[in-house]
Backbone as JSON Lines, residues from 0, in Angstrom:
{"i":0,"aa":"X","n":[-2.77,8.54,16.72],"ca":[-2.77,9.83,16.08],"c":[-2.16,9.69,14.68]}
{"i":1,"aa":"X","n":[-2.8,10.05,13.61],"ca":[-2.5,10.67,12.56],"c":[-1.11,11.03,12.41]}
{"i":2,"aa":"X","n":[-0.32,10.38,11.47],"ca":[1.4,11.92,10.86],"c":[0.21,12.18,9.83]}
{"i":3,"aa":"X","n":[1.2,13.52,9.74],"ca":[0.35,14.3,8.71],"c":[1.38,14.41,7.43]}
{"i":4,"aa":"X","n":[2.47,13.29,7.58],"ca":[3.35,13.3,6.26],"c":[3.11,12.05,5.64]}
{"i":5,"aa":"X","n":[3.26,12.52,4.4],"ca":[2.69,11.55,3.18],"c":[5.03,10.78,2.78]}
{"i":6,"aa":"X","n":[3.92,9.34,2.86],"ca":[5.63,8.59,2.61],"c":[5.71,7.65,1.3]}
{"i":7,"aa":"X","n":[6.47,7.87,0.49],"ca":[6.37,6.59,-0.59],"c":[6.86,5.08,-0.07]}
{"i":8,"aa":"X","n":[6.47,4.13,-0.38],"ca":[6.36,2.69,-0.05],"c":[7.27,1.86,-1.23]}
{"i":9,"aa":"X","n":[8.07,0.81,-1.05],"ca":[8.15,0.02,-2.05],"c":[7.37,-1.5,-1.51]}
{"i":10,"aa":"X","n":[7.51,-2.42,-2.31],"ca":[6.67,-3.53,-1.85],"c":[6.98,-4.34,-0.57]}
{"i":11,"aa":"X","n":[8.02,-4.19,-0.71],"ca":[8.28,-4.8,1.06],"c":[7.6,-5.02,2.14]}
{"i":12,"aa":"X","n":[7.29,-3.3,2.4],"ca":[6.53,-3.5,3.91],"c":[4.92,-3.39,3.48]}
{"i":13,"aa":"X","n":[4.58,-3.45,2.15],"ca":[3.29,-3.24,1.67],"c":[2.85,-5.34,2.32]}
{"i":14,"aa":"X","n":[3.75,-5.86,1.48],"ca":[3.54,-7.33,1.53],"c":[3.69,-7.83,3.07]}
{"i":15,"aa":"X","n":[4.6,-7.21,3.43],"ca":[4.75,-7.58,5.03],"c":[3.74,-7.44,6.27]}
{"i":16,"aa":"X","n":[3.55,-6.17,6.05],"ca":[2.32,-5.77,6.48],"c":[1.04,-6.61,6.27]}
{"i":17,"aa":"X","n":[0.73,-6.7,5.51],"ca":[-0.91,-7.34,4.52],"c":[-0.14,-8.76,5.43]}
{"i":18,"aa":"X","n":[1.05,-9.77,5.37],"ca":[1.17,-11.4,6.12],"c":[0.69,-11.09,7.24]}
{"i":19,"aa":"X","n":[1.3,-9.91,7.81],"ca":[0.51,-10.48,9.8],"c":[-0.47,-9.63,10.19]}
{"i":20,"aa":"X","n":[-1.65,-9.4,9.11],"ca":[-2.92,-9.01,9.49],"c":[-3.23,-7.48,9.7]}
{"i":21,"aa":"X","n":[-1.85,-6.88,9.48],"ca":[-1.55,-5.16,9.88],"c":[-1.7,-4.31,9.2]}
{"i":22,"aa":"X","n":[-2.1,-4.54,7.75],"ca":[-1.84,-3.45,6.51],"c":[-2.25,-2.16,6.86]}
{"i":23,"aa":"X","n":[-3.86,-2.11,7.62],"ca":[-4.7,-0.94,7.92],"c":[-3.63,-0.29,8.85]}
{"i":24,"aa":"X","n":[-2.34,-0.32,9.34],"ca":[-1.69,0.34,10.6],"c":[-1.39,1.71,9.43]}
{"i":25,"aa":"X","n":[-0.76,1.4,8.26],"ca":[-0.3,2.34,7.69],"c":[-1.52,3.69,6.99]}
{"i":26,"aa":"X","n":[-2.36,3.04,6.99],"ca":[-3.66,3.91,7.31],"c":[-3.86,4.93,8.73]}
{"i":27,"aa":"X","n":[-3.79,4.72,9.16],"ca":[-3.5,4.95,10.86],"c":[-2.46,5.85,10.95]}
{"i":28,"aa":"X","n":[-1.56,5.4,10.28],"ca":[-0.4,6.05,10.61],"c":[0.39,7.32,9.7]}
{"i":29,"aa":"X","n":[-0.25,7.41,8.39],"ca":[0.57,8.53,7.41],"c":[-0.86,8.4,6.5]}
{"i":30,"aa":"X","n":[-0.96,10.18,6.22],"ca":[-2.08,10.86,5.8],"c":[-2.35,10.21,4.1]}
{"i":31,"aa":"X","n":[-1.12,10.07,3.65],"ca":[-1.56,9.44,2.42],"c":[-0.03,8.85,2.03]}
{"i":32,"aa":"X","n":[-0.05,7.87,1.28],"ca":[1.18,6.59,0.55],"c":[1.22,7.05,-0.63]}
{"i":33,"aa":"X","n":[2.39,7.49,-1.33],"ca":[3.23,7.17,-2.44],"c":[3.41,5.54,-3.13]}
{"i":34,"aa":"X","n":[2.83,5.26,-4.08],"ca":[3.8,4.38,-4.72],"c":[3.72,4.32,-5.89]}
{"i":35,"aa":"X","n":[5.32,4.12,-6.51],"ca":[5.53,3.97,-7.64],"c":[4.33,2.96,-8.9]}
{"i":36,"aa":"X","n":[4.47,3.25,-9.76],"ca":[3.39,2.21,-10.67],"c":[3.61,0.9,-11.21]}
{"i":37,"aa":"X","n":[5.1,0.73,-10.74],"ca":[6.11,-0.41,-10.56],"c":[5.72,-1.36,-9.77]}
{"i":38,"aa":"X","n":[5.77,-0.6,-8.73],"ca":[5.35,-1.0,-7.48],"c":[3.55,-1.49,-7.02]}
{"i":39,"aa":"X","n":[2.99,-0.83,-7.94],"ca":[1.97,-0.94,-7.84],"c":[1.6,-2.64,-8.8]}
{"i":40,"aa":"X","n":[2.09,-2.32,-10.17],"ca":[1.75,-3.89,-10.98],"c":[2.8,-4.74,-10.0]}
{"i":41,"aa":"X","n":[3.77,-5.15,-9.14],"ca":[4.32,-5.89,-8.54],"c":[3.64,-6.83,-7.87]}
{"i":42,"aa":"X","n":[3.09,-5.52,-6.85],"ca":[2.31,-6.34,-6.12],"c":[0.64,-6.96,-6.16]}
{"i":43,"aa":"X","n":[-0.25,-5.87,-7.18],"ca":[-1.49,-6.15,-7.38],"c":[-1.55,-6.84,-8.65]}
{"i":44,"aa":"X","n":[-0.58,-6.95,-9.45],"ca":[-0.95,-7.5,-10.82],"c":[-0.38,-9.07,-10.86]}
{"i":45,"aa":"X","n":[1.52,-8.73,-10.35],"ca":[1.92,-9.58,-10.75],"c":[1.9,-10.67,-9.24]}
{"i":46,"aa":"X","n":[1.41,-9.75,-8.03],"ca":[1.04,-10.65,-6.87],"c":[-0.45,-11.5,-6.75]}
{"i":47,"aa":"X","n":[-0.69,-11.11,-7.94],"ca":[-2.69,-11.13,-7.64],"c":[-2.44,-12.76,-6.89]}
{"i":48,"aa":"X","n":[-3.44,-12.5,-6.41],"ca":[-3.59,-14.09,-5.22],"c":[-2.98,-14.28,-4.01]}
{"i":49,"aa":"X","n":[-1.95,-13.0,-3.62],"ca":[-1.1,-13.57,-2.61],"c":[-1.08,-12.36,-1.35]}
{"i":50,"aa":"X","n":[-0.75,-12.23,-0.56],"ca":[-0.86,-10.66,0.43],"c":[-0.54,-9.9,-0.44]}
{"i":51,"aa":"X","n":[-0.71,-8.94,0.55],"ca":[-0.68,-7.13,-0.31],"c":[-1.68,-7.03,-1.3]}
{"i":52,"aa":"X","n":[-2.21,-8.18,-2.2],"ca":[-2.76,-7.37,-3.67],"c":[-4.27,-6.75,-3.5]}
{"i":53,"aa":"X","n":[-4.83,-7.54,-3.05],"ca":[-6.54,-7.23,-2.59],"c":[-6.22,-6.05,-1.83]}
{"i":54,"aa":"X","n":[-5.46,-5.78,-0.45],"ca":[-4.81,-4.53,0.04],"c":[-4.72,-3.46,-0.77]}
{"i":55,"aa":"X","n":[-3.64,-3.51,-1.4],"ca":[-3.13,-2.46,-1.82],"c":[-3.9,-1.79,-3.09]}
{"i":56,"aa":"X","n":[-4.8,-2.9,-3.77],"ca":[-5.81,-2.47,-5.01],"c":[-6.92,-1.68,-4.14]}
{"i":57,"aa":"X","n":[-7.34,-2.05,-3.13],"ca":[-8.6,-1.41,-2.68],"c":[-8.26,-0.19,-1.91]}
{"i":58,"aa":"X","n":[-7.0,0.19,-1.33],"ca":[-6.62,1.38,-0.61],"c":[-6.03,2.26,-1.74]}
{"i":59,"aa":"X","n":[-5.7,1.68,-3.23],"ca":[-5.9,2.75,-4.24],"c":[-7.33,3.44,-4.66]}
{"i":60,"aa":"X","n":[-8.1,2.47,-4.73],"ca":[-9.39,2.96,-4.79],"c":[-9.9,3.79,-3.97]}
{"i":61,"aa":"X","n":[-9.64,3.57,-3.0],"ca":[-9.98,4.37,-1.63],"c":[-8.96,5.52,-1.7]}
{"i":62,"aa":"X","n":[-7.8,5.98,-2.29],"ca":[-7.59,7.15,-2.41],"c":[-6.35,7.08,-1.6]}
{"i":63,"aa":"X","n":[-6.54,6.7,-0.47],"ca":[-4.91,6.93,0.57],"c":[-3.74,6.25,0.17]}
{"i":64,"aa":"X","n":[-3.6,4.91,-0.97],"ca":[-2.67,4.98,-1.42],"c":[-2.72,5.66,-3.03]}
{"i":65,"aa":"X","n":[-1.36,5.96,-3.39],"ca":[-1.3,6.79,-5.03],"c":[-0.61,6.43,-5.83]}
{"i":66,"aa":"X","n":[-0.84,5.82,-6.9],"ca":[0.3,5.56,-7.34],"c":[0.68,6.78,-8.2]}
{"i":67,"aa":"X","n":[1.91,6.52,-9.18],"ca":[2.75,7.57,-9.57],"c":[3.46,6.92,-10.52]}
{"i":68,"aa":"X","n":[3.81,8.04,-11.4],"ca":[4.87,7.29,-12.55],"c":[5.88,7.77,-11.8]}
């Protein structure tokens, strides 16, 4: 089941998530992600090549994550 509360993220459990194959849980689990734009070049810009970045770039696209100044 769906929360229907929206949570901001820092990179931690973004990267953690994406190592053991789980990222989509947080999909699953909260209606839409917060994250900072910090947070966002961290992991997709300055991670490019490594977990989280392919993740977290394409679930911006897809809308359920957001970033934010």
């Amino acid at each position: 089941m769906k929360n229907k509360e929206v949570v901001v993220a820092d990179s931690g459990p973004l990267i953690g998530l994406a190592k053991i194959g789980r990222f989509a849980l947080l999909k699953t689990l909260f209606r839409s992600i917060s994250i900072p734009e910090t947070v966002y070049h961290e992991v997709v810009q300055e991670g490019a090549g490594k977990p989280g970045a392919v993740e977290v770039a394409r679930a911006v696209e897809e809308g359920w994550i957001v970033k934010h100044k």
